[in-house]
C-alpha positions as CSV (number, residue, x, y, z in Angstrom):
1,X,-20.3,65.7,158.4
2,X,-21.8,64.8,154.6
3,X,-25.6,63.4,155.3
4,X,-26.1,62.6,151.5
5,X,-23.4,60.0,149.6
6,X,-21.8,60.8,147.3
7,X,-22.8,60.8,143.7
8,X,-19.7,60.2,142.0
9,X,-15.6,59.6,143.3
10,X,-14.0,62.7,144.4
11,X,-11.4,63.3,147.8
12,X,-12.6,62.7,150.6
13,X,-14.9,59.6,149.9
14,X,-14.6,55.7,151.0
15,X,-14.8,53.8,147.5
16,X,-15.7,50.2,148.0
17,X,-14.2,48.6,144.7
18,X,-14.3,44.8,143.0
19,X,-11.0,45.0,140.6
20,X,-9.3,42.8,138.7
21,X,-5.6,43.6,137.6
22,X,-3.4,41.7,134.8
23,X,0.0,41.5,133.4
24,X,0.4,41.0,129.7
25,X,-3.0,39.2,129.8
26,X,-2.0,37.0,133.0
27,X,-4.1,38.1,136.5
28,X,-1.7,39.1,139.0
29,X,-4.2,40.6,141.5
30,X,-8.5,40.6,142.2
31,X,-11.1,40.5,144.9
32,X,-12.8,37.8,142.9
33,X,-14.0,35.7,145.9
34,X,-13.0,37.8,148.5
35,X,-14.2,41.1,150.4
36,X,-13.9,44.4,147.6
37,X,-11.3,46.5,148.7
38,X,-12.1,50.0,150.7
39,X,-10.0,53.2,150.3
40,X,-10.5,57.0,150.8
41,X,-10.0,58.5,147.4
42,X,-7.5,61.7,147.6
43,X,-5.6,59.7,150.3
44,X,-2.7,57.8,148.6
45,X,-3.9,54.5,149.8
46,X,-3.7,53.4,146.5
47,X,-1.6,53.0,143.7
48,X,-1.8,56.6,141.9
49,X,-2.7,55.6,138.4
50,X,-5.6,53.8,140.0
51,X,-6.4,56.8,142.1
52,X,-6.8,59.2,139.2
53,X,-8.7,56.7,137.2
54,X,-11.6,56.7,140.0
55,X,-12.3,60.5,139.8
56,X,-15.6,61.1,138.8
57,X,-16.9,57.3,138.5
58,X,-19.8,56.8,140.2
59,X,-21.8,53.6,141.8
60,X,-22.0,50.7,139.7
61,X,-19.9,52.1,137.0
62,X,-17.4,49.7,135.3
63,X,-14.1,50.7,134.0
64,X,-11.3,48.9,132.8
65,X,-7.9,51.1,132.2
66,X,-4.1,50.7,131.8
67,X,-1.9,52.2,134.5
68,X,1.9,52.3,133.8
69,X,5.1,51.6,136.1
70,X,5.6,55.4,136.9
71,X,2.0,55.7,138.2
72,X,1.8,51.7,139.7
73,X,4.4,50.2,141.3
74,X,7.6,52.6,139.8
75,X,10.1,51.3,136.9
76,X,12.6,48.6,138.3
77,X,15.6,50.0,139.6
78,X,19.2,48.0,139.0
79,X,20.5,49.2,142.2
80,X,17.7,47.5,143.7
81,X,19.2,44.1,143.1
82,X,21.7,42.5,145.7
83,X,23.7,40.0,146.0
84,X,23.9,38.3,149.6
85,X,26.2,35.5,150.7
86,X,24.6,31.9,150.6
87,X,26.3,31.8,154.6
88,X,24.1,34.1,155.6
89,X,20.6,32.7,155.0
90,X,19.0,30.0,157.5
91,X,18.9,26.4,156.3
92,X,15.0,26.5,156.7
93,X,14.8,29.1,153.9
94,X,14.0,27.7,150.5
95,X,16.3,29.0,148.5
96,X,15.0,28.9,145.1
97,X,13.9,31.3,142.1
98,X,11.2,33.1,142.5
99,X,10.6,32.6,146.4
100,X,9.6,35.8,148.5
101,X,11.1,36.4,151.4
102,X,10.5,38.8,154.2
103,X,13.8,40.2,155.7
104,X,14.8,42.6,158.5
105,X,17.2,46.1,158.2
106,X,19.7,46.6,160.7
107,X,17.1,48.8,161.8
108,X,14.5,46.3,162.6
109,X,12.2,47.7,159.3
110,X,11.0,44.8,157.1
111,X,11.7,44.4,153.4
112,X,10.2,42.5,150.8
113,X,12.5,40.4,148.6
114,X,12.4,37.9,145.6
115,X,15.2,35.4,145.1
116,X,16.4,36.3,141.5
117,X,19.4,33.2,141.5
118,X,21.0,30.9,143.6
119,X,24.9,30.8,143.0
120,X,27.7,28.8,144.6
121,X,28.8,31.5,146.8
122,X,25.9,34.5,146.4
123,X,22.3,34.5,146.4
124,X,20.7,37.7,144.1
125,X,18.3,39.0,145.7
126,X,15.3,41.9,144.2
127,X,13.9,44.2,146.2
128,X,11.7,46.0,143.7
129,X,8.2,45.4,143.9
130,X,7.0,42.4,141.9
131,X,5.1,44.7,139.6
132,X,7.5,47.1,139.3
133,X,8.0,47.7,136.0
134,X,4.9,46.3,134.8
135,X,1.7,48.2,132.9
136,X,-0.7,47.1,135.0
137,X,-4.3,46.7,133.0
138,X,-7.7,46.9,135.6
139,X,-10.9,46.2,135.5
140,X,-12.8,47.8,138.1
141,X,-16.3,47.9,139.3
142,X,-17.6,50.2,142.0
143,X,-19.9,48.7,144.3
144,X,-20.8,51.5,146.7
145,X,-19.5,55.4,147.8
146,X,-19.8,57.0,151.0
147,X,-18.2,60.1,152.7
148,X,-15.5,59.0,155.0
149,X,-15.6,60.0,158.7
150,X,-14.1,62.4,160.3
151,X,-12.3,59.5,162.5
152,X,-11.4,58.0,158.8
153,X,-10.1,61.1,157.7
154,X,-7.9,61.7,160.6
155,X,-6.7,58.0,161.2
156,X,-5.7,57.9,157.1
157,X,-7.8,54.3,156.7
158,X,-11.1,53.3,156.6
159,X,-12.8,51.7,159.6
């Protein structure tokens, strides 16, 4: 194991980050008032365009940057969208624009989805991300580096 830290972001090392991220001038995302995020760089914990924007930045450095949909959160897809039948959703379920809704496959694996509309018979549902095709603008700061652990490195996450 690495003794020394780091001097600057490279694979391999646990990057404790402030961010901020906006859409079209309108904050979608930031750890303004809560914990700064931790990833292992090199590890695809992270969006990618956020990834390769951390190469080489070292502690305290500031950055801001634009990443776009095929390095954030992908383009939206059409086939994405679905239309469900009103009979099958739970009268507890808010069914409004805009909601999100957590939903199981017939596989037990959960989805994330976004009411779209609310018809007579349907209810269109999204299951792109939110951000998907978005050009996602950050403002980062990096508040410490550190090698990660074996343990980290083998587990995928920081500990």
């Amino acid at each position: 194991m690495k003794t020394t830290h780091p001097s600057t972001v490279e694979d391999g090392v646990v990057v404790t980050l402030e961010y901020t991220v906006k859409v079209a001038g309108e904050t979608v995302d930031t750890s303004e008032g809560h914990e700064p995020i931790q990833f292992i760089q090199g590890q695809g914990m992270v969006i990618d365009g956020l990834e390769h924007a951390m190469y080489g930045l070292s502690a305290g450095a500031r950055k801001q940057f634009s990443v776009p949909p095929g390095e954030g959160y992908g383009e939206t897809d059409p086939d994405a969208i679905a239309q469900v039948p009103l009979s099958e959703f739970p009268p507890e379920i808010p069914l409004q624009p805009g909601v999100e809704l957590t939903l199981k496959d017939e596989e037990g694996d959960e989805m994330q989805a976004t009411i779209v509309e609310v018809g007579d018979v349907n209810v269109t549902l999204d299951f792109n991300h939110p951000l998907a095709g978005e050009d996602l603008d950050f403002s980062v700061e990096v508040v410490a580096l550190r090698w990660a652990t074996e343990e980290e490195l083998d587990h995928g996450h920081v500990h």
